[in-house]
C-alpha positions as CSV (number, residue, x, y, z in Angstrom):
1,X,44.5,11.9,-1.5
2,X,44.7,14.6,-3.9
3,X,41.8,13.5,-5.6
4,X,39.9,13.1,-2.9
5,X,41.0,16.9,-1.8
6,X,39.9,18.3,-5.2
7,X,36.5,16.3,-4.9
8,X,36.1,17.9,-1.7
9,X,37.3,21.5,-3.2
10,X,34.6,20.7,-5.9
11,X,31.9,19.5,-3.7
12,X,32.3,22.9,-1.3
13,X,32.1,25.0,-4.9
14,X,29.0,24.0,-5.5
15,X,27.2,23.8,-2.4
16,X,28.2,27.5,-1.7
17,X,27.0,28.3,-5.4
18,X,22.9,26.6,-4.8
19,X,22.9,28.0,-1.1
20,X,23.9,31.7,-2.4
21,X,20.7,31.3,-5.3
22,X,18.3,33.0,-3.0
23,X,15.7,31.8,-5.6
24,X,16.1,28.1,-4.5
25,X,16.4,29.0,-0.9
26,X,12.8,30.4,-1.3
27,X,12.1,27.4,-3.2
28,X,13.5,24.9,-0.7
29,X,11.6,26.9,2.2
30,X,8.4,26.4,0.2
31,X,9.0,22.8,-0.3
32,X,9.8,22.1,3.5
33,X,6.4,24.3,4.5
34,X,4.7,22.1,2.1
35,X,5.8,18.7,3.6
36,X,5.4,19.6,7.3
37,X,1.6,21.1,6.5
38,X,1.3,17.6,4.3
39,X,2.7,15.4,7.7
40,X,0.5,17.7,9.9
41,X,-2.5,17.2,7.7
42,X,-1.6,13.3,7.3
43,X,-0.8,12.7,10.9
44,X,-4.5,14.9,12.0
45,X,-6.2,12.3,9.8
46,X,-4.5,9.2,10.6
47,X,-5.3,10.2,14.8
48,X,-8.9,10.8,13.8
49,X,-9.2,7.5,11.9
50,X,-7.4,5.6,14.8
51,X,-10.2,7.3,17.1
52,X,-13.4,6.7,14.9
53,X,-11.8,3.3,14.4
54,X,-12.0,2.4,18.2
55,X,-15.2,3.8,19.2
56,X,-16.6,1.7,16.2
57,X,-15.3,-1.3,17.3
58,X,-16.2,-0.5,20.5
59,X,-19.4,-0.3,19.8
60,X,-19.9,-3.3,17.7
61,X,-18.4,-5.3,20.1
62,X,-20.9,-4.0,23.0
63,X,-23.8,-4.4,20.7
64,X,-22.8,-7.8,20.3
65,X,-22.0,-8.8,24.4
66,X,-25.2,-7.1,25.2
67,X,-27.8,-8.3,23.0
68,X,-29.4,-10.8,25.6
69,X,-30.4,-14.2,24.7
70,X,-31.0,-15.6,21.5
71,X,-30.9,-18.7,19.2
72,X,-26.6,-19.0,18.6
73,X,-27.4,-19.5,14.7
74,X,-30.0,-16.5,14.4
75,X,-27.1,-14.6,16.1
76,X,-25.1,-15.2,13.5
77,X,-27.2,-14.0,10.6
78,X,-27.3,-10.8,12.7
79,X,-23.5,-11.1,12.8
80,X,-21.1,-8.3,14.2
81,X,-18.3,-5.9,12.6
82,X,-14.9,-5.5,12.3
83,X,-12.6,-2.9,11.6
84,X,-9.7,-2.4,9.9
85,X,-6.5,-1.3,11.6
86,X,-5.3,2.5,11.3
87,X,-1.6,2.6,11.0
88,X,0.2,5.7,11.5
89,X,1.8,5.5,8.1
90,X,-0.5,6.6,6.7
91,X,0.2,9.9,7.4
92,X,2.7,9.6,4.9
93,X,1.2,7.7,1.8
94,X,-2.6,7.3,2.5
95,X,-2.3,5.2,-0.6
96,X,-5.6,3.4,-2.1
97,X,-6.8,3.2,1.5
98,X,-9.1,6.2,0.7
99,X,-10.9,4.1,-1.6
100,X,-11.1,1.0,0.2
101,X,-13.4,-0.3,3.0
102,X,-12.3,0.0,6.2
103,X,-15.0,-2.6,8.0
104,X,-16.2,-6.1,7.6
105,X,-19.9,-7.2,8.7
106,X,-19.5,-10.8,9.9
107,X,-22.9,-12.5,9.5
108,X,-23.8,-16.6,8.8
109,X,-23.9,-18.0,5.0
110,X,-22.0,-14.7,3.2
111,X,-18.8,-13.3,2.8
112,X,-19.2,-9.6,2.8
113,X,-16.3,-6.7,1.0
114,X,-15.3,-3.8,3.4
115,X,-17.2,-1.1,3.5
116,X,-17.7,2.8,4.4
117,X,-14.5,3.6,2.7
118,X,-13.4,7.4,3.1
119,X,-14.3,8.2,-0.9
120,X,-17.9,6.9,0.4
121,X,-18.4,8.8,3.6
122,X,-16.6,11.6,2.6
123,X,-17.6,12.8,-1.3
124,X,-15.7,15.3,-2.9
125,X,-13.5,16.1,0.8
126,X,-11.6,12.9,-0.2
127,X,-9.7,15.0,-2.9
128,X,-7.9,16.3,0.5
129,X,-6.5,13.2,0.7
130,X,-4.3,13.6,-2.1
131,X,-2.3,16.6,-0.4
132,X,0.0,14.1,1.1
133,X,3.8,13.9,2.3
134,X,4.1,11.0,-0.6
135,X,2.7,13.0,-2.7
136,X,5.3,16.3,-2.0
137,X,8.1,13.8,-2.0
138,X,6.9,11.7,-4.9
139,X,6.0,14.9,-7.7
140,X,7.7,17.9,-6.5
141,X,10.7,16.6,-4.5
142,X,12.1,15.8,-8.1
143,X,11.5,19.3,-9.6
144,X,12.9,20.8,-6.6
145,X,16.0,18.5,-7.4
146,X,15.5,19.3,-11.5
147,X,16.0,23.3,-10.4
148,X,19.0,22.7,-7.7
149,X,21.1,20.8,-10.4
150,X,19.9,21.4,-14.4
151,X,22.8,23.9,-13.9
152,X,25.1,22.0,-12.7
153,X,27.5,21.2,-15.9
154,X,25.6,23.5,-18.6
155,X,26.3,27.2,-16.1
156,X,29.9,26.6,-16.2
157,X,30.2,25.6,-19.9
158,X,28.3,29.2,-20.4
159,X,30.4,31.2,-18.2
160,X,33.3,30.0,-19.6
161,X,34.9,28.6,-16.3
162,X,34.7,25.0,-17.4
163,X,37.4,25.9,-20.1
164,X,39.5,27.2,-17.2
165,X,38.7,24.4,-14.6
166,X,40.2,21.6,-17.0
167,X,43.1,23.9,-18.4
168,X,44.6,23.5,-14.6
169,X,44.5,19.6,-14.8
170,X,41.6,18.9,-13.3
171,X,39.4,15.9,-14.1
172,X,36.1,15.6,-15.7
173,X,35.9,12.7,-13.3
174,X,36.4,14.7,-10.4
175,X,33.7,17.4,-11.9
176,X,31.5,14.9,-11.7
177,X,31.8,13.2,-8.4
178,X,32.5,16.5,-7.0
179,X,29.4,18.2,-8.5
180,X,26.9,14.7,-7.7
181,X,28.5,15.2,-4.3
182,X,27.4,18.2,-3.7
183,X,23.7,18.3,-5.4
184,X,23.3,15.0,-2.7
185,X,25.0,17.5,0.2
186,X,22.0,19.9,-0.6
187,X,19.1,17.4,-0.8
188,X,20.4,15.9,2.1
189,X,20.5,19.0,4.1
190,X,17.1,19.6,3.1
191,X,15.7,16.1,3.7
192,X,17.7,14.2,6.3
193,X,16.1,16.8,9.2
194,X,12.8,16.4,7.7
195,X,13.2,12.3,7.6
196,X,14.5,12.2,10.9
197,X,11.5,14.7,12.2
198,X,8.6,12.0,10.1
199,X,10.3,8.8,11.5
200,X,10.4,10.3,15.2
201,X,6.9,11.4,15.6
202,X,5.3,8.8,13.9
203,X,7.5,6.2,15.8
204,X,6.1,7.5,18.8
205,X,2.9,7.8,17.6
206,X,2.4,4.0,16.9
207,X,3.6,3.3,20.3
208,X,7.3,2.7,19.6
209,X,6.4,-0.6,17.5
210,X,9.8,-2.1,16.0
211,X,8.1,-2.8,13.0
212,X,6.5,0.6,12.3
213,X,10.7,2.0,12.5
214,X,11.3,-0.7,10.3
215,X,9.0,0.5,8.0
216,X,9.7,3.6,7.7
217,X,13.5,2.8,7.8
218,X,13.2,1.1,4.7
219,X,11.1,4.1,3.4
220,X,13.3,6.3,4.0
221,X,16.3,4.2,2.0
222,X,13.4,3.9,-1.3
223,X,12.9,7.2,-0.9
224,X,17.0,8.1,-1.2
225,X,17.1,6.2,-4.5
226,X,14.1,7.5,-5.7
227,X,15.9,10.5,-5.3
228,X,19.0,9.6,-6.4
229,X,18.0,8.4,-9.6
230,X,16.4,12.1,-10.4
231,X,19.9,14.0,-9.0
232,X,21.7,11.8,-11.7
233,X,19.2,12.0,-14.4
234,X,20.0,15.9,-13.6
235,X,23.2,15.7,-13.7
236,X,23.5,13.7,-17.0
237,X,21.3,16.5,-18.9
238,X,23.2,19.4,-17.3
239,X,26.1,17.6,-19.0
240,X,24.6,16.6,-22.8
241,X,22.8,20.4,-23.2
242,X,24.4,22.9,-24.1
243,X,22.3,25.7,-22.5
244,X,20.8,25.0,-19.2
245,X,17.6,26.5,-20.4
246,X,17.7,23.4,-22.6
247,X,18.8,20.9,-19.9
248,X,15.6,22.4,-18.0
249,X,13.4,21.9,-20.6
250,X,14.4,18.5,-20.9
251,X,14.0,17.6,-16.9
252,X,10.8,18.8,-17.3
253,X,9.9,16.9,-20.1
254,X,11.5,13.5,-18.4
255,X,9.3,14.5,-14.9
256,X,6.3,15.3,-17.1
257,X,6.6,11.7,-18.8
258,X,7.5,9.8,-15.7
259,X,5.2,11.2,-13.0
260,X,1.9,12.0,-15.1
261,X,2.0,10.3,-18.6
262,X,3.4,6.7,-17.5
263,X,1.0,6.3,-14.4
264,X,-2.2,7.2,-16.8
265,X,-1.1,4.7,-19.7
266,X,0.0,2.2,-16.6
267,X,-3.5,2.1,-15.7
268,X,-4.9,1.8,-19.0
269,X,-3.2,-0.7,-19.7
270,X,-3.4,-3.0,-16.8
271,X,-7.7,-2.1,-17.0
272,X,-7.4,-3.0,-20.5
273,X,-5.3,-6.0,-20.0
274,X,-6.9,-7.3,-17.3
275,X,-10.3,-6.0,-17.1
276,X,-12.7,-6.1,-13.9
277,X,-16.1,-7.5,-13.5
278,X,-18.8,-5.1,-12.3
279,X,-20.0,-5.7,-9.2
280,X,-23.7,-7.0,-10.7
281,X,-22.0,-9.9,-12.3
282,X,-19.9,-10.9,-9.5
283,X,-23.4,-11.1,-7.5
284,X,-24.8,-12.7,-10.2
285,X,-21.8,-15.8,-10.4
286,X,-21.9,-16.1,-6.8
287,X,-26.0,-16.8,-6.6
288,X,-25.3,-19.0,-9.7
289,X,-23.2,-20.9,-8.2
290,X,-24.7,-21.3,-5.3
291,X,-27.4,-23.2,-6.7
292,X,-25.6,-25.1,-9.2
293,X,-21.8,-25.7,-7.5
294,X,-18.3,-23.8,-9.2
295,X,-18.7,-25.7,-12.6
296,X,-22.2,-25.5,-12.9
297,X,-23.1,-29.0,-12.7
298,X,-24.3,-29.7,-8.8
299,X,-27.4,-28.9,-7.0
300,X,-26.9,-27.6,-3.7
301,X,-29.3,-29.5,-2.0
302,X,-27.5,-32.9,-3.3
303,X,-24.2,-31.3,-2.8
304,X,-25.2,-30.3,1.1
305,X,-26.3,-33.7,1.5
306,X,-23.1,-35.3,0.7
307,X,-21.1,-33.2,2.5
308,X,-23.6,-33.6,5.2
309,X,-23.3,-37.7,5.3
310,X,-18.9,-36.9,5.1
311,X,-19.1,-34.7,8.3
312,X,-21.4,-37.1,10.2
313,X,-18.8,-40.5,9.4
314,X,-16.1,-38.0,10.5
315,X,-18.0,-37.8,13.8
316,X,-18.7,-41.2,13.7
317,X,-22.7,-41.3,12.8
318,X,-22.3,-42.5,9.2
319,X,-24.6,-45.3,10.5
320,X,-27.1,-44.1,13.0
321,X,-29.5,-43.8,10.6
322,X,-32.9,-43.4,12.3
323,X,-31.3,-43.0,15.8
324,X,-29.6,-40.0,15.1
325,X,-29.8,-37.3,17.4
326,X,-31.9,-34.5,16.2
327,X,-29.6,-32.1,17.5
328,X,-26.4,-33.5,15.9
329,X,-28.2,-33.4,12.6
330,X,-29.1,-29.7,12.9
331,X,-25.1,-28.7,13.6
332,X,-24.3,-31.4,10.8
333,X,-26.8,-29.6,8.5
334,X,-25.4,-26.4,10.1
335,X,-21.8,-27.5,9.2
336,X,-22.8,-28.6,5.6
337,X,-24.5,-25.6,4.3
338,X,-21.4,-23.3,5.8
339,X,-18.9,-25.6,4.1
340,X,-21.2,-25.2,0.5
341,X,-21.3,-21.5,1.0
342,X,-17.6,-20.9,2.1
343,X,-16.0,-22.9,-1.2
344,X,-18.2,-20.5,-3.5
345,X,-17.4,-17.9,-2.1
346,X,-14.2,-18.3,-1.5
347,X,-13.8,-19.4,-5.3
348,X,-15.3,-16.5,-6.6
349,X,-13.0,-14.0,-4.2
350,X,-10.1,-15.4,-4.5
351,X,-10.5,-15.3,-9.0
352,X,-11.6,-11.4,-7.7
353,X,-8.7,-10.7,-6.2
354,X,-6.7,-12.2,-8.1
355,X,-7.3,-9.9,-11.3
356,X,-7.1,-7.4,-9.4
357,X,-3.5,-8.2,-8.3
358,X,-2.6,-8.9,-11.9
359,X,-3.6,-5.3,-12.7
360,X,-0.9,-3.9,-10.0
361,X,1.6,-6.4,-11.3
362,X,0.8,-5.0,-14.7
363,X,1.0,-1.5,-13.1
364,X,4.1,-2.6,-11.4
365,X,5.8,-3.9,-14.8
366,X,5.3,-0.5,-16.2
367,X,7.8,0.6,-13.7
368,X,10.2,-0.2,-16.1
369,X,9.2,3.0,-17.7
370,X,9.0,5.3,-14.8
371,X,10.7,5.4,-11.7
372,X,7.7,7.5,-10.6
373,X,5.7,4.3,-11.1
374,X,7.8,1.9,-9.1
375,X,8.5,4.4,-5.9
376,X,4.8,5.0,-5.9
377,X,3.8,1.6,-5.7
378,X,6.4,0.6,-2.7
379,X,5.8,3.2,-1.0
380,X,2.2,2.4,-0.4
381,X,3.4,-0.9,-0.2
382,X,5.6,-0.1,3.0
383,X,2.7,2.6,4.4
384,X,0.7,-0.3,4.3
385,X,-2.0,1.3,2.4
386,X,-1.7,-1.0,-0.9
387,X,-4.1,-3.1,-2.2
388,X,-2.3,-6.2,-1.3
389,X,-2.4,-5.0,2.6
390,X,-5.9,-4.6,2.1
391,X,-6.6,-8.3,0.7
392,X,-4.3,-9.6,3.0
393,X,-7.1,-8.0,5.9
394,X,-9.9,-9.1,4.2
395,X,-8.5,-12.8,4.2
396,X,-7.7,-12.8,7.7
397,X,-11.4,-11.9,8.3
398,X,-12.8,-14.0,6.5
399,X,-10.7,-16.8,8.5
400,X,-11.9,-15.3,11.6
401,X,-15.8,-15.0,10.2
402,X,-15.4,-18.5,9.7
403,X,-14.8,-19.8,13.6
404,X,-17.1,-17.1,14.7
405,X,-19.9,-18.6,12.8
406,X,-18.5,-22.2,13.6
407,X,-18.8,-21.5,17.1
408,X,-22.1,-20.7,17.3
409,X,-23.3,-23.3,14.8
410,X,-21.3,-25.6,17.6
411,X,-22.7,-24.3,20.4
412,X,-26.3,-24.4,19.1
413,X,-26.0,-27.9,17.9
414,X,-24.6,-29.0,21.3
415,X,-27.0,-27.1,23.5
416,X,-30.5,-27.2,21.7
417,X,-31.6,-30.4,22.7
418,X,-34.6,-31.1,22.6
419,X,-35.6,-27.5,22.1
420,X,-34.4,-27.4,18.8
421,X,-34.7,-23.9,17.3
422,X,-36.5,-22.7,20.3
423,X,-33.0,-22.8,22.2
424,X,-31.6,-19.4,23.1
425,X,-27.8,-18.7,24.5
426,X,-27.2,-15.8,26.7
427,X,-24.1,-13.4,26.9
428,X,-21.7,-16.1,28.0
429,X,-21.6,-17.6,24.6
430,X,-21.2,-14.2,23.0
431,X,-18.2,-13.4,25.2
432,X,-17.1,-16.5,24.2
433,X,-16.5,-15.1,20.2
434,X,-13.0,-15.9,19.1
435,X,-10.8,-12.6,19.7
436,X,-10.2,-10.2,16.3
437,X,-6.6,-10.0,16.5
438,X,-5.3,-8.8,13.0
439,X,-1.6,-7.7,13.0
440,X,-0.5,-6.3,9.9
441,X,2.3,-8.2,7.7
442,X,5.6,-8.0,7.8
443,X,8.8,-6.7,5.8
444,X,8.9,-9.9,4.0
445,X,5.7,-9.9,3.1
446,X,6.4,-6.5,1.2
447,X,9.2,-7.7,-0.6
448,X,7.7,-10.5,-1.7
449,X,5.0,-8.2,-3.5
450,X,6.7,-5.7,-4.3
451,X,10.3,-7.1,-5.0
452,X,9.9,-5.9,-8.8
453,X,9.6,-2.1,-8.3
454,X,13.1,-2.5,-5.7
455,X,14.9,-3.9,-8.8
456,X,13.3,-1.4,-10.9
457,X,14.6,1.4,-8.7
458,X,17.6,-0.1,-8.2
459,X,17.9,-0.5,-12.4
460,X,16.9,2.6,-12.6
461,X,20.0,3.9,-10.3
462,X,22.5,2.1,-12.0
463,X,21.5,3.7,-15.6
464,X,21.1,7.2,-14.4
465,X,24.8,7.3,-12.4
466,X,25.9,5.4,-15.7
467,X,24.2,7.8,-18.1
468,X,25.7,11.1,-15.8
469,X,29.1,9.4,-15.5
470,X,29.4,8.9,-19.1
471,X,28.2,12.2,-20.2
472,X,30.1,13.7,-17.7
473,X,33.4,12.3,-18.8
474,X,32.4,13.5,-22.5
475,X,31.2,16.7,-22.0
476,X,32.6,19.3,-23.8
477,X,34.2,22.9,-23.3
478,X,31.8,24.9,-25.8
């Protein structure tokens, strides 16, 4: 009990010392300005991309229900769009979601990337994007922490009160939990109001969905550690410098290297290490291998008509020879030429994606380096505005494109007759189109991607309270 009492007398000390600082009042009143005009700005944008979003779809899907009769496959070349979703988290950590597409045009015989990505439409305005809550919490949360507590150990030796503090018994070990105690009382002072302010209004934005809350529930626990690991770091220099002019110089240094070096040699070295194809030569391996198969040793033709003949004995028409019905053979050939198309292109997006998901794991390895690195990468990760959310969309469309087309290859095969090409559906076949229903993925599906940065946070955690506690129980009087 009488530890716990002295923590507590401890804890009390220094809260009352930070709050009296009217330096760091001013500077915690700038910081709080900063994040609510960042969540103001973020949640304006997110409403105006929900909006645009809507009416776009909207009107894609009207153009599509309202184009009167036509041939089912000619429809397809003319194809539709889809959109991607716009999730209220991104008010928080707009991620690389600037730079992304945000819609799909769905047409017969391609595979098409998202397009009309906010860098595109937008120019140089994009920079905007950038003033961010992710990006207050992420870069100057820490130095807001740095000046609260680079004090914390080194003031006292220089004053002369540390001398007198252990004279009357008390323990370095209750110094330290006492002062860690009360740098986390601050923070959370500061940040628990604000958190609690983010979660409510964007939970209510996104409609009270349980797994936006859970989102940003587990946000708001990455964002603690993240946080955590920079009071402790603090903490730990406060203790090993001897001035706090020094312990501030070396914060700085640490943030400096964390937050702006490691992310630039991060990216180096995953574009180094895994280097991406312009988008010329992945046009250019695509049309390749659409005339001469993956490996380069088919011909399409031949390769159509085998899988042509394997379609028709699935149906049961590997012998009809002569007597087959024109129209089955159109939807066969139909069928065929789709099935060509799909496996090179889904060969050549999926080795696309895939380099591109090696350079964030290589990005994501460098978190051992930087916890900067790490928190940045979940928490786009849990805003949904990652890359891997992004591929994760594009795959689900091009699962949907798929049926779409399928359906209208179906229905033009069944329904021709004998008017073969001449044949032309009406709206009821286009109401008929599969509905888009993309849900984003959940928790799990986070973890599972991003599982490495958590373990870096949390490694990083357990070194910086080891590192403080340690220097803490050394630290000397002079």
């Amino acid at each position: 009990m009488a530890t716990r009492s002295m923590i507590a007398t401890i804890l009390r000390k220094e809260v009352v010392e930070i709050v009296r600082d009217g330096r760091l009042r001013l500077l915690a009143a700038l910081m709080m300005i900063l994040a609510s005009a960042a969540l103001a700005f973020g949640v304006h944008q997110a409403n105006k991309e929900r909006a645009a979003r809507d009416a776009a779809q909207s009107r894609a899907t009207a153009q599509w229900t309202d184009q009167g009769k036509k041939n089912p496959h000619v429809a397809a070349h003319y194809g539709t769009h889809v959109f991607a979703p716009a999730n209220v988290t991104t008010a928080i950590d707009p991620g690389v979601s600037s730079y992304l597409g945000r819609s799909i045009k769905i047409e017969a015989h391609k595979r098409n990337f998202a397009a009309h990505s906010k860098a595109q439409d937008s120019g140089s305005h994009v920079q905007l994007g950038a003033f961010s809550v992710a990006t207050i919490l992420l870069q100057l949360m820490p130095l807001l922490i740095i000046a609260l507590g680079y004090g914390t150990w080194s003031r006292e030796r220089e004053r002369g009160t540390l001398r007198q503090l252990l004279s009357t018994g008390v323990r370095r070990r209750d110094l330290f939990w006492g002062k860690l105690l009360g740098l986390g009382t601050i923070i959370g002072a500061l940040l628990v109001p604000a958190g609690c302010v983010i979660v409510i209004v964007l939970w209510f934005l996104s409609g009270g969905i349980e797994a936006v809350f859970t989102r940003l529930m587990a946000l708001v626990l990455s964002y603690l550690i993240y946080f955590s690991i920079f009071g402790a770091l603090t903490i730990f220099a406060s203790a090993v410098c001897r001035h706090s002019r020094t312990a501030l110089v070396l914060m700085i240094g640490l943030w400096g290297f964390f937050c702006l070096v490691i992310p630039r040699v991060a990216t180096e070295v995953a574009g180094s290490v895994q280097p991406l194809i312009s988008e010329a030569e992945f046009t250019r391996r695509v049309e390749q291998s659409l005339k001469t198969g993956i490996d380069g040793k088919a011909e399409r033709d031949s390769a159509v008509d085998a899988i042509m003949k394997d379609l028709l004995a699935e149906d049961g028409f590997a012998d009809a020879g002569l007597m087959l019905d024109p129209a089955v053979a159109r939807g066969a050939e139909l069928r065929a030429e789709a099935a060509w198309e799909d496996m090179v292109f889904d060969h050549h997006v999926t080795e696309l994606n895939r380099t591109m998901q090696n350079q964030e794991n290589w990005v994501s390895r460098l978190g051992l380096l930087s916890p900067f690195v790490s928190m940045r990468t979940l928490s786009a990760g849990l805003c949904g505005t990652d890359l891997n959310h992004h591929i994760h969309f594009g795959d689900y469309t091009e699962h949907w494109r798929k049926r779409f087309v399928g359906l209208l290859n179906q229905a033009f095969a069944e329904r021709s007759g004998e008017d073969g090409w001449a044949y032309k559906a009406g709206p009821d076949l286009w109401k008929n189109a599969p509905p888009f229903e993309y849900a984003s993925p959940g928790l799990m599906f986070i973890w599972h991607r991003h599982g490495l940065s958590l373990m870096y946070l949390l490694g990083w955690l357990v070194i910086a309270l080891i590192l403080a506690a340690r220097a803490s129980a050394r630290v000397k009087v002079v």
